[in-house]
MDAnalysis code that builds the backbone (N, CA, C; Angstrom):
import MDAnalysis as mda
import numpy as np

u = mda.Universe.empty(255, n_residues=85, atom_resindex=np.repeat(np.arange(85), 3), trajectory=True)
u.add_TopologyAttr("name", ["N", "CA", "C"] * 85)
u.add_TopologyAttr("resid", np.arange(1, 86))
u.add_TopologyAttr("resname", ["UNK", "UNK", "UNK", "UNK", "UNK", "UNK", "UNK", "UNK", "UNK", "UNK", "UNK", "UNK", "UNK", "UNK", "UNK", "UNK", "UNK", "UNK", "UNK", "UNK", "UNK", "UNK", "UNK", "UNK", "UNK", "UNK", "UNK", "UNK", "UNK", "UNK", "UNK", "UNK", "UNK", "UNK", "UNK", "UNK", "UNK", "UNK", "UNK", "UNK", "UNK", "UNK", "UNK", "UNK", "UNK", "UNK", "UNK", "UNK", "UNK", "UNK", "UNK", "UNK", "UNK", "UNK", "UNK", "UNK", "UNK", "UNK", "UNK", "UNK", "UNK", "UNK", "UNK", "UNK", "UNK", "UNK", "UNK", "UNK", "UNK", "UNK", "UNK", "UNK", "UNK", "UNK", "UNK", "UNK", "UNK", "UNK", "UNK", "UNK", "UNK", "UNK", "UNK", "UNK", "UNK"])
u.atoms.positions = np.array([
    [95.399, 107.818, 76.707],
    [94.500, 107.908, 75.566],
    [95.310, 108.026, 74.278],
    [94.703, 107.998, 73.101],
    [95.486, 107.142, 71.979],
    [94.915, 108.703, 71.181],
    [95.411, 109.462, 71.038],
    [95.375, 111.263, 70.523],
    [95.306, 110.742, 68.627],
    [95.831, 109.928, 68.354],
    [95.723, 109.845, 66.902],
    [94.128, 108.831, 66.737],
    [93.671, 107.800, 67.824],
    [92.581, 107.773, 66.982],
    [90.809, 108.927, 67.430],
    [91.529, 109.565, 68.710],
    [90.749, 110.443, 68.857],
    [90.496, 111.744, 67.749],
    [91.444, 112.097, 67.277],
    [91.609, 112.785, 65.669],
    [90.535, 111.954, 64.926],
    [91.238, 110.725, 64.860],
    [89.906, 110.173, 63.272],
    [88.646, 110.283, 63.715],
    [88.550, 109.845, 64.869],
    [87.220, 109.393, 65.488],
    [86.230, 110.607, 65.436],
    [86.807, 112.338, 65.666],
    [86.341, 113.125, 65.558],
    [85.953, 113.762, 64.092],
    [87.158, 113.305, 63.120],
    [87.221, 113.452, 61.600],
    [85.890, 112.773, 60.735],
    [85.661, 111.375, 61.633],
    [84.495, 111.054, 60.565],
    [83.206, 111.167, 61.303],
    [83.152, 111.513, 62.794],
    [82.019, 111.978, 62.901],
    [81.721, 113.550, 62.515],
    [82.668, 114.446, 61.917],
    [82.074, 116.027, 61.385],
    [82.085, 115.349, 60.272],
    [82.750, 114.196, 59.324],
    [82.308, 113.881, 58.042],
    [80.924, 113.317, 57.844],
    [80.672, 112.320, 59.047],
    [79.428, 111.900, 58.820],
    [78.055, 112.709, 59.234],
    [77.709, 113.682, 59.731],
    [77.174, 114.551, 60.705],
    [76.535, 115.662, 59.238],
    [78.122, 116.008, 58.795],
    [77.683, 116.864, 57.694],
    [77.300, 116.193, 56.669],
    [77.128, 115.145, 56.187],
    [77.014, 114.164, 55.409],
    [75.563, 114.047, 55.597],
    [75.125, 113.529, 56.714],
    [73.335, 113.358, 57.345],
    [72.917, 114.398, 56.832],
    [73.226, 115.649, 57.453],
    [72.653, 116.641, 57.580],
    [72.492, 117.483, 55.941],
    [73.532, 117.084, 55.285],
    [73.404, 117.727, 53.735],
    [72.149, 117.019, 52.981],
    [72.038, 115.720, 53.534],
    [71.199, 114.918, 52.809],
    [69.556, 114.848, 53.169],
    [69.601, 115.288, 54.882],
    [68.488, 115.536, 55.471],
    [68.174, 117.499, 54.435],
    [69.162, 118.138, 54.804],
    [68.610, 119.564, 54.026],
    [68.305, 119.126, 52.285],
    [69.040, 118.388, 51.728],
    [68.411, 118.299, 49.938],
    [66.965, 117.920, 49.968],
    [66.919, 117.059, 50.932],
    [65.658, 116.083, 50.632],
    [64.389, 116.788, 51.133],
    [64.460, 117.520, 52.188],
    [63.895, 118.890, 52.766],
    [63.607, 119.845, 51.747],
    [64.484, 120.519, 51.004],
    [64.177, 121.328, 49.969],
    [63.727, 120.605, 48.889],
    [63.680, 119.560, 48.273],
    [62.972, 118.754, 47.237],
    [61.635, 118.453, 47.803],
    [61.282, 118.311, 49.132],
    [59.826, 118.155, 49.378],
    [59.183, 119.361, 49.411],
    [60.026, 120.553, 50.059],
    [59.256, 122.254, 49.616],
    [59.232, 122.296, 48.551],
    [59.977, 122.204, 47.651],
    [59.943, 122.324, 46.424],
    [58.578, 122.183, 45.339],
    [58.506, 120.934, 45.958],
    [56.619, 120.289, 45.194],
    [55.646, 120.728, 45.651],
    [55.886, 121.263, 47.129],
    [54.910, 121.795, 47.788],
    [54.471, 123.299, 47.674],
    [53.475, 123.796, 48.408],
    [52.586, 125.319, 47.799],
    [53.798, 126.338, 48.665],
    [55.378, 126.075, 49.325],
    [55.968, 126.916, 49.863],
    [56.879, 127.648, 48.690],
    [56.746, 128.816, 49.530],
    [57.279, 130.085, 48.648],
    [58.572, 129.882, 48.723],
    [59.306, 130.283, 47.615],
    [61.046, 129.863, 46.995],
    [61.553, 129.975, 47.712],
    [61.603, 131.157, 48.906],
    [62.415, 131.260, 49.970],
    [62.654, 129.667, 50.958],
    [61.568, 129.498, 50.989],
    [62.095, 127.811, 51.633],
    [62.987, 126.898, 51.043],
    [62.749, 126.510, 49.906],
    [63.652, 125.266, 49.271],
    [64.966, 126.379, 49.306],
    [65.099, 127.604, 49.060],
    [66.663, 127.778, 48.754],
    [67.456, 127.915, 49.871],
    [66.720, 127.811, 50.887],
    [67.358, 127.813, 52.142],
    [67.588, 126.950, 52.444],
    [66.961, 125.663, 52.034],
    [67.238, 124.310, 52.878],
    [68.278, 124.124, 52.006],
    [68.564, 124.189, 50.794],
    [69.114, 124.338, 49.626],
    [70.813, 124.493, 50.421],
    [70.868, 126.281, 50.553],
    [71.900, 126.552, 51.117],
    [72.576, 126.085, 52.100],
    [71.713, 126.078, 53.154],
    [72.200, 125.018, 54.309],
    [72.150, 123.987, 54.398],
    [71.784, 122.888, 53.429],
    [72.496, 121.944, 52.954],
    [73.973, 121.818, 52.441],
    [74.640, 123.220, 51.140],
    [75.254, 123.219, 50.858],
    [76.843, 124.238, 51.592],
    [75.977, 124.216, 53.082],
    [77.308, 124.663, 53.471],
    [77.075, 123.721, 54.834],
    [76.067, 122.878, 54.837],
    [76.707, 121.373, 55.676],
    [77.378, 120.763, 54.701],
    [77.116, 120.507, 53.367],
    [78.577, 119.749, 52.293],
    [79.884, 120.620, 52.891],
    [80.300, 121.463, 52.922],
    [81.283, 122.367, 52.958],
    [81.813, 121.967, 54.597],
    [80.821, 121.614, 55.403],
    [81.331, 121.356, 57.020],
    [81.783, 119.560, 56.661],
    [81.082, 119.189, 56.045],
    [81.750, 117.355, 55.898],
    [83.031, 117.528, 55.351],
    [83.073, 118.023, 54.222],
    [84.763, 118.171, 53.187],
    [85.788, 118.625, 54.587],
    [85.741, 119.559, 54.809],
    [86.172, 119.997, 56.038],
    [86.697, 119.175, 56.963],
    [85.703, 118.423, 57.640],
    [85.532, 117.858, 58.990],
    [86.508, 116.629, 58.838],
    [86.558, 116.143, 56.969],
    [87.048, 114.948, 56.698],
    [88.473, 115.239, 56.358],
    [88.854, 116.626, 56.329],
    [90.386, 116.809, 56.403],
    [90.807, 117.291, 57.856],
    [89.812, 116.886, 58.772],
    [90.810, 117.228, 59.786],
    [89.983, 118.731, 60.676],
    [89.664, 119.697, 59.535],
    [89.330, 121.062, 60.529],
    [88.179, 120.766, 60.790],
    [88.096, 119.954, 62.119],
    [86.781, 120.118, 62.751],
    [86.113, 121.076, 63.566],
    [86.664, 122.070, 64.317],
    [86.259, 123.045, 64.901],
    [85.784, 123.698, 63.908],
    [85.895, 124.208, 62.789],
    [85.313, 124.654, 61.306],
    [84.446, 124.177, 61.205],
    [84.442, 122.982, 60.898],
    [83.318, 122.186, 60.254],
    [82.431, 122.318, 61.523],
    [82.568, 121.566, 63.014],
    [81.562, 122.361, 63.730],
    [80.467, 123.732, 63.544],
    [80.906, 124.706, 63.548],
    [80.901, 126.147, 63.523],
    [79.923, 126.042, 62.026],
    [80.509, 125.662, 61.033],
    [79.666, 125.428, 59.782],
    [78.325, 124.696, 59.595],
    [78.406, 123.675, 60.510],
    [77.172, 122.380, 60.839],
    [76.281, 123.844, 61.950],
    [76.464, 124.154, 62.321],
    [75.686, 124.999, 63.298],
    [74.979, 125.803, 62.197],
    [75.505, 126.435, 61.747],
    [75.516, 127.513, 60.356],
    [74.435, 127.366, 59.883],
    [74.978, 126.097, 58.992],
    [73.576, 125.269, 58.145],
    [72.680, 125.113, 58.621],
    [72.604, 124.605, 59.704],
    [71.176, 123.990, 60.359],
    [70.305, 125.280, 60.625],
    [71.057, 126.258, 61.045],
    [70.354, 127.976, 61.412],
    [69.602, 128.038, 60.106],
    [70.487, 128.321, 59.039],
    [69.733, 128.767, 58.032],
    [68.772, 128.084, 57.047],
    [68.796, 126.340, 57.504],
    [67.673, 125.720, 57.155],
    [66.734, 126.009, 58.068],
    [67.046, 125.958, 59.305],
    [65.832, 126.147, 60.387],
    [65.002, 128.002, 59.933],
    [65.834, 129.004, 59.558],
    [65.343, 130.223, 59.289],
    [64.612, 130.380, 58.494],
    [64.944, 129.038, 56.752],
    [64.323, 129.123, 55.998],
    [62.554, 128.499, 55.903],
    [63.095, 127.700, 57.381],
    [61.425, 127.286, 57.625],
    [60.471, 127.961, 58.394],
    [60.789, 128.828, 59.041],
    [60.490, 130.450, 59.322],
    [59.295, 130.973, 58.711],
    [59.785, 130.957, 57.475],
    [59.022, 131.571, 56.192],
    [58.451, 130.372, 55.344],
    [57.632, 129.293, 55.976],
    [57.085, 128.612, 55.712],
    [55.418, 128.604, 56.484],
])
């Protein structure tokens, strides 16, 4: 097995993953946003959007076990913030 393109291969899927997922959480909190949900929702999707950005930057230098661990993160605390929806 070829260990250097298993590296990239893993590099741009935590880049692309956190990438989806930042864009799936903005667009999530811009539709609470208009809607009758209380602030606690959009700032959560908000946040965990912005620490799936933080798992892509990451993932795209390489620390993917991070960026893993971070993509989990986010998704918790968008999923928590819909909780309170």
């Amino acid at each position: 097995m070829d260990t250097a393109y298993d590296a990239r291969r893993a590099r741009w899927t935590a880049a692309g993953t956190g990438t989806l997922l930042t864009l799936a959480g903005l667009a999530a909190s811009l539709l609470r946003l208009t809607g009758s949900a209380p602030a606690l929702v959009p700032g959560a999707y908000g946040c965990g959007a912005a620490v799936c950005a933080l798992a892509s930057v990451l993932g795209s230098r390489g620390h993917t076990r991070r960026a893993l661990w971070l993509l989990v993160a986010g998704v918790m605390v968008m999923a928590l913030g819909d909780q309170f929806d």
